[in-house]
Every structure is written in structure tokens, then in C-alpha cells.
C-alpha positions, 0 to 999 in steps of 0.5 A: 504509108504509116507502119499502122496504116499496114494492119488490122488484128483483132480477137473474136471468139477463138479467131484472130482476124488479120488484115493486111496491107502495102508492102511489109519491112522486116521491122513491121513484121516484128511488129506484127509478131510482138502483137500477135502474141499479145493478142492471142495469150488469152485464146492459145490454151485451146485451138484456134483459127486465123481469118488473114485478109490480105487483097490489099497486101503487097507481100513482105520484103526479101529480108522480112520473109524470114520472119513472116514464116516466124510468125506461121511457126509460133501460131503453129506451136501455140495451137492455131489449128486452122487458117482461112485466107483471103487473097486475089493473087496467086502470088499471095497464095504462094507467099503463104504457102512458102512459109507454112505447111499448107493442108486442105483440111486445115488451110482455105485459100479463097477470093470471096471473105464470106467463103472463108467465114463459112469455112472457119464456121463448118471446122467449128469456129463461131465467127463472122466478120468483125464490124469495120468500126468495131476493128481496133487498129493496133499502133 
């Protein structure tokens, strides 16, 4: 699989919406974490949120899990203030909790996307889904 075929990241409103896929090297996550910090520049002056949808992840490699927590850390120390997650294996879960400091009021772990959205809305995040053909791939 291509390293572009791996992800999705778009910027709507004050929400980062993340998709995931395959099985992550540790290049692909500094690849991930350089365009993350692109794609939030002009949203981090005030709180924001992240929708990461990851059923279609593997999970990272042994030496790429070291920068996928540098990646939690930098969106922490850059104002993201909530995160839903859409995940279908406790594996993944366990993965995402390993690497960030998970608080019920301001993390959501579910199964079901449209939970997660109406989630992110009640914590004051105006979002929906974004369209399939609207999702710019990043390359």
C-alpha cells in the first residue's frame, strides 16, 4: 500500500478529522505529524477537536509508536481540547490510550461515527461528517 493510500486529514471548522489505515512505519507517522501541524496552524489559536477514524488501522510499528505519542503530545501543547475516536478494536483503544492521557470528558471512544460526531457537537464543536469526495487526500 502506498504511504498516501494510509491516511485522510482534513480541516473542518475547528475540527481535524483524521482517517486511518493499514499498518503505520515510522516514516509514515513523521509524515502524518509534519502535515498535521500544516493542517492545524490555522485553527491552534483556540480550542479544537479531532474526529480519528481508525477501523481500517492496523496500528503502527514497534519503532513508530514512539512518534505516534509525539504526535498526541504536540496537538495537546497546541490546544486540542477533545478527541472522538472511531475504533472496532479494543486493540486500537488500547493503542490510543498508551499514548495520550485519556479523560472521559474530554476523549469518546465508540464504534458508531455518527456517536462520535454528536459527541464533538454536545462539547461545542459544530461538525458533521465531511463528504467522501469533498476529503482531500494528502500526498
Amino acid at each position: 500500500m502506498r504511504q498516501e493510500d494510509l491516511y485522510k486529514l482534513e480541516v473542518v471548522g475547528q475540527v481535524l478529522f483524521v482517517r486511518l489505515t493499514g499498518v503505520w512505519s515510522a516514516s509514515t507517522v513523521r509524515k502524518v505529524f509534519a502535515e498535521v501541524q500544516v493542517k492545524v496552524a490555522p485553527i491552534q489559536d483556540k480550542p479544537w477537536a479531532a474526529y480519528v477514524d481508525m477501523r481500517n488501522w492496523i496500528m503502527p510499528t514497534l519503532e513508530a509508536q514512539q512518534g505516534f505519542a509525539q504526535i498526541y503530545e504536540w496537538c495537546a501543547a497546541n490546544n486540542q481540547t477533545h478527541e472522538a475516536t472511531v475504533c472496532k478494536f479494543d486493540m486500537q483503544k488500547r493503542i490510543v490510550g498508551e499514548v495520550s492521557s485519556y479523560d472521559t470528558q474530554t476523549q469518546l471512544y465508540t464504534q458508531n461515527p455518527r456517536a462520535a460526531i454528536d459527541w464533538l457537537n454536545e462539547k461545542g464543536f459544530a461538525c458533521q461528517l465531511p463528504s467522501p469526495r469533498k476529503s482531500s487526500q494528502t500526498s
